[in-house]
Kinemage of the C-alpha trace (Angstrom):
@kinemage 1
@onewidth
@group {chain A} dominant
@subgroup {mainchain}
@vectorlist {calphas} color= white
{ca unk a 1} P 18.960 102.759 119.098
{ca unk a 2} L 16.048 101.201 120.264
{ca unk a 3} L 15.667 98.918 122.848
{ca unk a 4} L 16.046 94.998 121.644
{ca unk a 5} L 16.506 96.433 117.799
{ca unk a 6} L 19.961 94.967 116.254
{ca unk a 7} L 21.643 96.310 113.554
{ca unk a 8} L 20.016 94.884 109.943
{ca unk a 9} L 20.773 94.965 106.305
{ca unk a 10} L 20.571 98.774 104.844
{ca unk a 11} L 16.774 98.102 104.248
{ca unk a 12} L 15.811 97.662 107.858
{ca unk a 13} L 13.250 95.357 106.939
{ca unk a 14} L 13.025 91.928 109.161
{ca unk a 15} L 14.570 89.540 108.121
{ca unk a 16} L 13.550 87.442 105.297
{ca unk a 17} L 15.583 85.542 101.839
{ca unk a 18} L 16.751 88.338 99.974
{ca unk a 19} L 15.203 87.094 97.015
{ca unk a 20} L 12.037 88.171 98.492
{ca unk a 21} L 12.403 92.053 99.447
{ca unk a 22} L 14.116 94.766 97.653
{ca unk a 23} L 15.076 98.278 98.975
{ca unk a 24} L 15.185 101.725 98.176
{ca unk a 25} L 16.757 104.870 100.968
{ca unk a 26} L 15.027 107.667 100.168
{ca unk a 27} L 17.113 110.651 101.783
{ca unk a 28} L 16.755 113.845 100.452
{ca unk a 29} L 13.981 116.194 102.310
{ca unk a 30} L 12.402 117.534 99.251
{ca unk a 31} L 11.799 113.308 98.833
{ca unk a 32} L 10.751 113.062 102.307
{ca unk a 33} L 8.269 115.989 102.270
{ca unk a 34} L 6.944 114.247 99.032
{ca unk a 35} L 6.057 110.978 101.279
{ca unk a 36} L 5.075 112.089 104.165
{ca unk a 37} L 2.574 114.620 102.004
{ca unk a 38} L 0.962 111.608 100.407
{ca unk a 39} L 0.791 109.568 103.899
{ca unk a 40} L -1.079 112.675 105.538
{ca unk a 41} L -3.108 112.831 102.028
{ca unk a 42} L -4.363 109.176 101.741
{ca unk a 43} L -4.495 109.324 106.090
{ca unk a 44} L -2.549 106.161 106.292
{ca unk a 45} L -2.960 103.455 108.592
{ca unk a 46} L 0.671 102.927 110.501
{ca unk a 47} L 2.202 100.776 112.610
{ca unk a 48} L 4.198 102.337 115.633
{ca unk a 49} L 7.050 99.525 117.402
{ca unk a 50} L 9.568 100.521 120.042
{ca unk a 51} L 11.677 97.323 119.223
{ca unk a 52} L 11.652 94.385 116.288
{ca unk a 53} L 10.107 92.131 118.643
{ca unk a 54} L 7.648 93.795 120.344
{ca unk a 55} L 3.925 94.203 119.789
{ca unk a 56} L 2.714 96.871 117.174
{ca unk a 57} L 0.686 100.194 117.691
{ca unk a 58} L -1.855 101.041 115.356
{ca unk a 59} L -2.067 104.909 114.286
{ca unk a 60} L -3.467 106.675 111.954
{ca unk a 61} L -1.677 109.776 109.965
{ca unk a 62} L -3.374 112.907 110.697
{ca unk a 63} L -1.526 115.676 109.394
{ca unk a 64} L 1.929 117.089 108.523
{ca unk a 65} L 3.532 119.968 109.450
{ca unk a 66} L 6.225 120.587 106.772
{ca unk a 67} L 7.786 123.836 108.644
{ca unk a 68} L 8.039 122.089 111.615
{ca unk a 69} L 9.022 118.564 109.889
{ca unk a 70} L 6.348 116.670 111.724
{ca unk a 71} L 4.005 114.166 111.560
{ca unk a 72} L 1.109 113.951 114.006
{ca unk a 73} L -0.568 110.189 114.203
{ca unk a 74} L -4.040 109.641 116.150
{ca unk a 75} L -6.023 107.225 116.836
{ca unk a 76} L -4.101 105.559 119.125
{ca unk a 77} L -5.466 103.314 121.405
{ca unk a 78} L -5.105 104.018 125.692
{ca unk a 79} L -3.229 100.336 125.260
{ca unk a 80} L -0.976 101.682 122.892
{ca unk a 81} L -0.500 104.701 124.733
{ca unk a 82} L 0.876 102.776 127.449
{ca unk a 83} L 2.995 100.892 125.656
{ca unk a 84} L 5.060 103.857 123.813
{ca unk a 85} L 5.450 105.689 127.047
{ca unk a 86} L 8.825 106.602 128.164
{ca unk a 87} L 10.047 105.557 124.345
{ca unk a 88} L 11.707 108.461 122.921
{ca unk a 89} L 12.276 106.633 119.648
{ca unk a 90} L 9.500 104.853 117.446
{ca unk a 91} L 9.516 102.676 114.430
{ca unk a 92} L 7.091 103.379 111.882
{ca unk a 93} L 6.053 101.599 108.974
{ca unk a 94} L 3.169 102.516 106.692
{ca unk a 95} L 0.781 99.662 105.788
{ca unk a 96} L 0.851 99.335 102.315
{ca unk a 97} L 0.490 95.724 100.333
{ca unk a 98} L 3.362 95.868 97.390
{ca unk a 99} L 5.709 98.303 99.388
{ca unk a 100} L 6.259 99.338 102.890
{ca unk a 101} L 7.596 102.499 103.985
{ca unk a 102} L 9.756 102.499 106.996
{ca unk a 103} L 11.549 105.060 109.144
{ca unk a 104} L 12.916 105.422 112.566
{ca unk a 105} L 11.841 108.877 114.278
{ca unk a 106} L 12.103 110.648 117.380
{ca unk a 107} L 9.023 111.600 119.314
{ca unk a 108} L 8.692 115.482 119.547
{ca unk a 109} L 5.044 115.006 121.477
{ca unk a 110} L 2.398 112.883 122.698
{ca unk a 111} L -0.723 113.460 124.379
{ca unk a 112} L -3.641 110.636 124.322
{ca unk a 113} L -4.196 109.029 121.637
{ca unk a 114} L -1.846 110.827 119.283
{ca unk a 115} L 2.209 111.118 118.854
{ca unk a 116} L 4.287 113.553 117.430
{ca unk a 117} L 6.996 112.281 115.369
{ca unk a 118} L 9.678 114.388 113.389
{ca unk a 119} L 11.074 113.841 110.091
{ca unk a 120} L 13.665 110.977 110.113
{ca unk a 121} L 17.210 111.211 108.074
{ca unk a 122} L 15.608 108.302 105.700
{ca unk a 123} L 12.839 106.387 104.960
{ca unk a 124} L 13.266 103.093 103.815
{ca unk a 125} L 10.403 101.364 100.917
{ca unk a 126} L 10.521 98.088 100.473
{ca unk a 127} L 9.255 96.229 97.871
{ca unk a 128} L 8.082 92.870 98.668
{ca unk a 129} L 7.797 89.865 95.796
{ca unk a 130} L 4.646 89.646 93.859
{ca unk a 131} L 1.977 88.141 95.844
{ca unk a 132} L 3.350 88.194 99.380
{ca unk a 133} L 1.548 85.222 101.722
{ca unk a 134} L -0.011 86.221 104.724
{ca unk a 135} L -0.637 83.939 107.218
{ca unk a 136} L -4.895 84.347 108.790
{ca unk a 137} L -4.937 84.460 112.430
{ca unk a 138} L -8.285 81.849 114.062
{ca unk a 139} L -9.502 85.503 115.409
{ca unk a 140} L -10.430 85.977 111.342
{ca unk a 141} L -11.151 83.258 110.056
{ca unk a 142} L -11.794 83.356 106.459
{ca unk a 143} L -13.338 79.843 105.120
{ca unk a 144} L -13.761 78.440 100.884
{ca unk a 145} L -16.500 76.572 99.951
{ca unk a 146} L -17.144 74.708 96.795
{ca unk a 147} L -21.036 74.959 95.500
{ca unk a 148} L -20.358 72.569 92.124
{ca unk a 149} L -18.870 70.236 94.775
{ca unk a 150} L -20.914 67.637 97.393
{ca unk a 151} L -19.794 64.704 99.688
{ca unk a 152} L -22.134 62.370 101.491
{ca unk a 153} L -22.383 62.311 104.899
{ca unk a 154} L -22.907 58.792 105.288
{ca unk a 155} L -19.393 58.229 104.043
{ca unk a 156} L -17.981 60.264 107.525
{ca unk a 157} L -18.224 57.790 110.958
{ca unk a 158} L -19.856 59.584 113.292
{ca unk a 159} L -18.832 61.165 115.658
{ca unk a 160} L -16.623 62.114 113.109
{ca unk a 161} L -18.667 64.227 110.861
{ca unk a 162} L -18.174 67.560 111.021
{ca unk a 163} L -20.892 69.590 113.315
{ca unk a 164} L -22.273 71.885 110.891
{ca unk a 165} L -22.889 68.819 108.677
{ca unk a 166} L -24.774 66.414 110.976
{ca unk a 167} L -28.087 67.500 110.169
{ca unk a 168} L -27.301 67.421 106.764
{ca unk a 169} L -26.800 63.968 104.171
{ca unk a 170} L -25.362 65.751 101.579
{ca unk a 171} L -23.183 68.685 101.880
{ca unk a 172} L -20.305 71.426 100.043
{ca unk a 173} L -17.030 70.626 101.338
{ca unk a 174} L -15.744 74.014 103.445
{ca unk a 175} L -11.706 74.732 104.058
{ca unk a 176} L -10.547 77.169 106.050
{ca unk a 177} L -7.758 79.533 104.785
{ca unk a 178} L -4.316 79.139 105.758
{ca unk a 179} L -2.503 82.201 103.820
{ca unk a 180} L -4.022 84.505 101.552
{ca unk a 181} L -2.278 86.393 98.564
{ca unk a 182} L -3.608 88.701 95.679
{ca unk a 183} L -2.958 86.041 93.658
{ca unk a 184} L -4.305 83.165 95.649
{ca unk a 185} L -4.739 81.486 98.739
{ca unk a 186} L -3.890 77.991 100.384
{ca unk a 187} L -6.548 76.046 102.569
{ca unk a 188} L -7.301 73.280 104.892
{ca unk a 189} L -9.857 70.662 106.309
{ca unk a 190} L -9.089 67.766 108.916
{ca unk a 191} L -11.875 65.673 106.645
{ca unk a 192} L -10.299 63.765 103.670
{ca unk a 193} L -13.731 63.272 102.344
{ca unk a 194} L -13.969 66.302 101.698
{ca unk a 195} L -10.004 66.456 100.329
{ca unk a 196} L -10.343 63.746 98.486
{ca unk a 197} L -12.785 66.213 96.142
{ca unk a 198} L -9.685 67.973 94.419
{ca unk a 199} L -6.846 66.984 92.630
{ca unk a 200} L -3.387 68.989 91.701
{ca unk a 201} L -3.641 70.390 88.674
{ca unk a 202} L -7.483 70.873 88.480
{ca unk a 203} L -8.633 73.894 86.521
{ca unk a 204} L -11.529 76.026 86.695
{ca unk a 205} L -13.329 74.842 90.008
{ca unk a 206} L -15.409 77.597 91.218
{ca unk a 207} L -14.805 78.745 94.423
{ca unk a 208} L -16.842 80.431 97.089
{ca unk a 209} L -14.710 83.113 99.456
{ca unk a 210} L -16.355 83.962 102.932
{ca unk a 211} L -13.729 86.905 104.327
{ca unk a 212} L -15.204 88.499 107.562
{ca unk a 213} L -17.376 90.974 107.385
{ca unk a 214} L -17.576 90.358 104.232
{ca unk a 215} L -20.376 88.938 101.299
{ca unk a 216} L -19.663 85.901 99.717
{ca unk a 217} L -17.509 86.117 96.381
{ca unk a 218} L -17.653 83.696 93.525
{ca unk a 219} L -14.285 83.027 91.982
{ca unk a 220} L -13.021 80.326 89.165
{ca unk a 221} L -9.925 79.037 90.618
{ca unk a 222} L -6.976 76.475 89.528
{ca unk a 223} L -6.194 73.922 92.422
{ca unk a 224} L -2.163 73.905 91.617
{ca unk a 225} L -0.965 71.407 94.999
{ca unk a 226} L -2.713 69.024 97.732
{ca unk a 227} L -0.497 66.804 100.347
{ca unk a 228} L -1.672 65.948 103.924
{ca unk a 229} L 0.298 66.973 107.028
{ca unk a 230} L 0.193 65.194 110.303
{ca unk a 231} L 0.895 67.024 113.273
{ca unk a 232} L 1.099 66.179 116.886
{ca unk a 233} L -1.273 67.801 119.554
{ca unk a 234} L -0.118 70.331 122.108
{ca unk a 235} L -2.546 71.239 123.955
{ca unk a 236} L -2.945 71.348 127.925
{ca unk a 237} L -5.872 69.311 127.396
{ca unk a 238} L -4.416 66.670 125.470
{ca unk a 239} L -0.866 66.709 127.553
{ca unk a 240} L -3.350 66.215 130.684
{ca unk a 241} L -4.551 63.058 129.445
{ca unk a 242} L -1.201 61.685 128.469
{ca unk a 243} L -0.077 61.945 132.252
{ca unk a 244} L -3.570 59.925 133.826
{ca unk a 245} L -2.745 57.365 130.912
{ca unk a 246} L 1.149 56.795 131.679
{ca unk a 247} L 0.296 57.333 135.212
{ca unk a 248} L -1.932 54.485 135.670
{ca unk a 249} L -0.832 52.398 133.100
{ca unk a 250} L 3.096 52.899 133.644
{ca unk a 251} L 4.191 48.836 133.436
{ca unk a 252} L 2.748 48.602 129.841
{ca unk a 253} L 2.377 52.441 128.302
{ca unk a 254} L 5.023 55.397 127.878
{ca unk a 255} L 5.004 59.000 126.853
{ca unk a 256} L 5.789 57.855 123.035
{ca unk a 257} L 2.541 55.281 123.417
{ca unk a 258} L 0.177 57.754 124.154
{ca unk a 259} L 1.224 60.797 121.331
{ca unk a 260} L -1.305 61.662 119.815
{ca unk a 261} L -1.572 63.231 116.377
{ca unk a 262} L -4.029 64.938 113.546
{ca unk a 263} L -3.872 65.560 110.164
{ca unk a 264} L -4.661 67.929 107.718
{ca unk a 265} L -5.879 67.815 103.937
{ca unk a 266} L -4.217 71.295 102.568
{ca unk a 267} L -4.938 72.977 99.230
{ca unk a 268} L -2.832 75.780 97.295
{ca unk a 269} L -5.507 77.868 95.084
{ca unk a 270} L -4.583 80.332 92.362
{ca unk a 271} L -6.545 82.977 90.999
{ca unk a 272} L -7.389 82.905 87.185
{ca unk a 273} L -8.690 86.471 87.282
{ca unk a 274} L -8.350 89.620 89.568
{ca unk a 275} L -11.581 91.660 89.083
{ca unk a 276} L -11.909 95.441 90.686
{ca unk a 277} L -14.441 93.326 93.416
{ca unk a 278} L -11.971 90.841 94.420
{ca unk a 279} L -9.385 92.584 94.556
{ca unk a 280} L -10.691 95.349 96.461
{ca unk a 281} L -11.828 92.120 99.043
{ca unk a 282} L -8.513 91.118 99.164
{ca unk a 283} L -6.803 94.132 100.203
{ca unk a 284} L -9.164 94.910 102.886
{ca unk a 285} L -8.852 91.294 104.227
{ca unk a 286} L -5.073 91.767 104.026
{ca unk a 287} L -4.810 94.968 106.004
{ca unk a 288} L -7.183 93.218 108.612
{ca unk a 289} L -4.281 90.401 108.615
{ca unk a 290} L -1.459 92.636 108.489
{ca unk a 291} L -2.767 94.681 111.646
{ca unk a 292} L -3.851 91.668 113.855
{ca unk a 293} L -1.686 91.534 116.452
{ca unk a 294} L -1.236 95.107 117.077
{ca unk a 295} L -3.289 97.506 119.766
């Protein structure tokens, strides 16, 4: 068993409400053979772990070897080399968006940049819900603007308008996105002017989607949910300043006088249509997601 990997439910998937994931054992070689085929066919994108907690390794499939049961996986990074040494047992998963294939393997091989892994007793697919949310990482930002939309500037106190509206008196409001589905994604802003724009409910607002890398698509969406959050800051910066404050002004200020907070205008949009163009987008956003925090 791997190192820091308990015992889960039959699926081995993390864990999550049941309602969520359903899964399927697949046992039998001749079914095995059939998958890892197809992996080495399509030259999958995987994820290598050596525990449930630990950071991923990105791979690619490169071929399979079905008299010797194996499956070689490249493109592995000198980082990720270093981190499966000395592991004589991987987790892989296959990235895939409506299923994920998972299996626990022993490594036959390795030399850099590639792993040899042979066939396990099972792999594991799991079918996620319809539309599974995943959260976007600040390292890719994706953003929504709203063309048929404006707010004046003169409404916003400086300094409080937003930088890349200052030079501007009239502007389309911009959110960045939170989660991001095939079906949908959910948004934010710290300006309510530019919140203040939408309402629940609201049909048929187009929508401008700026994914990374990326050229703009235009989309008709249905706002379904707004609500403001307030959140208190964290920061070093901001934790700094509370200690000067309480420090010099101790007879008359506390730690509770001096939390500070922010808020946030958020925004659930739904899809009405998935054409071939967005949804291609999506998917190739999504595997960007998926794969973030793995070398």
């Amino acid at each position: 068993m791997l190192k820091g990997w308990r015992p889960q439910a039959e699926s081995g998937a993390p864990s999550r409400p049941v309602s969520r994931e359903k899964a399927i054992a697949f046992s039998r070689p001749e079914q095995l053979a059939e998958i890892f085929s197809e992996a080495n066919r399509l030259k999958l994108q995987v994820l290598l772990r050596t525990s449930n907690t630990g950071k991923a390794v990105r791979g690619v499939v490169e071929s399979f070897e079905p008299g010797e049961r194996s499956l070689r996986i490249g493109s592995i990074s000198p980082a990720g080399d270093s981190l499966l040494k000395g592991h004589d047992l991987v987790k892989v998963e296959f990235i895939l968006l409506s299923k994920k294939l998972v299996f626990v393997s022993q490594v036959r091989g390795r030399v850099p940049g590639k792993i040899l892994v042979g066939m396990p007793e099972k792999i594991v697919a799991i079918e996620r819900r319809v539309n599974a949310r995943f959260r976007v990482q600040a390292s890719h930002a994706a953003f929504v603007e709203f063309p048929d939309r404006s707010v004046d500037t003169n409404r916003f106190d400086i300094p409080y308008v937003p930088p890349f509206l200052r030079d501007s008196h009239t502007a389309l409001p911009r959110f960045r996105v939170d989660d991001v589905s095939l079906g949908g994604v959910a948004c934010f802003t710290r300006f309510q002017g530019f919140s203040d724009l939408f309402r629940a409910e609201e049909e048929y607002v187009n929508a401008s989607l700026h994914f990374p890398g990326q050229a703009p698509l235009l989309v008709p969406v249905s706002v379904r949910w707004t609500k403001k959050t307030t959140s208190a800051l964290a920061s070093g910066r901001f934790e700094l300043l509370q200690r000067i404050l309480v420090t010099r002004f101790r007879p008359v200020m506390s730690l509770d006088d001096t939390d500070m907070r922010e808020s946030f205008f958020r925004m659930g949009l739904q899809f009405h249509e998935v054409p071939k163009e967005l949804d291609a987008a999506l998917r190739q956003f999504l595997r960007i997601v998926q794969t973030a925090e793995s070398i």
